[in-house]
N, C-alpha and C positions, 0 to 999 in steps of 0.2 A: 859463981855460976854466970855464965854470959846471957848477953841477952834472947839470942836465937833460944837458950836452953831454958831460959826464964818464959818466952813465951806459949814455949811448947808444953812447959806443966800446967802454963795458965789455961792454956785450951783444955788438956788431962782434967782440970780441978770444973773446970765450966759442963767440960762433958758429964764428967761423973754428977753434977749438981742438977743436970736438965734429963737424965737417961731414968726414964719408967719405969716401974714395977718390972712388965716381962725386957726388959735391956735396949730397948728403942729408944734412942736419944731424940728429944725434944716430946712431945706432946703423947702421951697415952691412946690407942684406940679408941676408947671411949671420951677422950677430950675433943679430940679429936673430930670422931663421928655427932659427939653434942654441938660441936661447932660450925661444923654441916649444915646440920638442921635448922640451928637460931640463923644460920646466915642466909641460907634456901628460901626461910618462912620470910625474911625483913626483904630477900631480894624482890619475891613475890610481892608483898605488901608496894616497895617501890615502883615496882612496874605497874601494878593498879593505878597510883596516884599519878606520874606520868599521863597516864591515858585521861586518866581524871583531867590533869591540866591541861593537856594538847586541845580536850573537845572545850574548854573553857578559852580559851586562843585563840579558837578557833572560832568560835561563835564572837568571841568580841572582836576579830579579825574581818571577819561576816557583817558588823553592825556599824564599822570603819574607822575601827582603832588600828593603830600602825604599831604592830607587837615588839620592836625592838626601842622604839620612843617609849614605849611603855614601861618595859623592863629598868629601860635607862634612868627613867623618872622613879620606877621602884627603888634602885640600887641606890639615888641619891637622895629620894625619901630618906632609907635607914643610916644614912651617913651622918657622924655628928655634923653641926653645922658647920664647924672651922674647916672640917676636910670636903664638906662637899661646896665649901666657896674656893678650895685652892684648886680641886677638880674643875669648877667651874671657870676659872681666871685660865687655867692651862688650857684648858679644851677651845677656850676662846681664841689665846694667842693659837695655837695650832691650827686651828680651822684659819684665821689670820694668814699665817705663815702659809699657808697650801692652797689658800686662794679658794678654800670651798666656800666663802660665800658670795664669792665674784660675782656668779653668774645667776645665782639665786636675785642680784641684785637689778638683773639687767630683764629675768620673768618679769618681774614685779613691774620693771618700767614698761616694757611691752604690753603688759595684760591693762594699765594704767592708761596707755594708749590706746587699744581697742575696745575700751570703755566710751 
């Protein structure tokens, strides 16, 4: 048997193993439409909690938190600590490398000055 011909039984033997009660290959009507529904209910449920956070953001956004430092400091909260010092060591050289804290360095002396 060649292989063209070896893989065309393999799909014949997959079909026949995945095809329904009434002859519809892969998932049953009823699998199907149950899967609808658990997925409609959990997307709903999602989109609640979304809204939930955005006004929670929002209000600590309002109060004068800076929501992307924030997240940042979440994400390396849950980081074990080896991976969020090797994060932290790269982040450093790249901010380095690109010169983003050049001028952060030159507010500071200005604002030092008109003090």
């Amino acid at each position: 048997m060649s292989e063209t011909q070896t893989e065309e039984s393999n799909v014949e033997v997959l079909q026949q193993q995945t095809a329904s009660e009434d002859g519809e290959i892969g998932l049953s009507d009823k699998q199907l439409t149950d899967f609808h529904g658990n997925y409609a209910r959990r997307k709903s449920d999602m989109d609640e909690v979304r809204g939930e956070m955005g006004a929670l953001i929002k209000d600590f956004e309002e109060q004068g938190g800076h929501k992307a430092a924030f997240k940042l400091a979440c994400k390396l909260k849950a980081m074990e600590d080896s991976k969020a010092q090797d994060f932290l060591r790269s982040l450093k050289r790249y901010c380095q490398v690109f010169g983003v804290f050049d001028q952060s360095d030159m507010f500071e002396t200005q604002q030092i000055a008109a003090e």
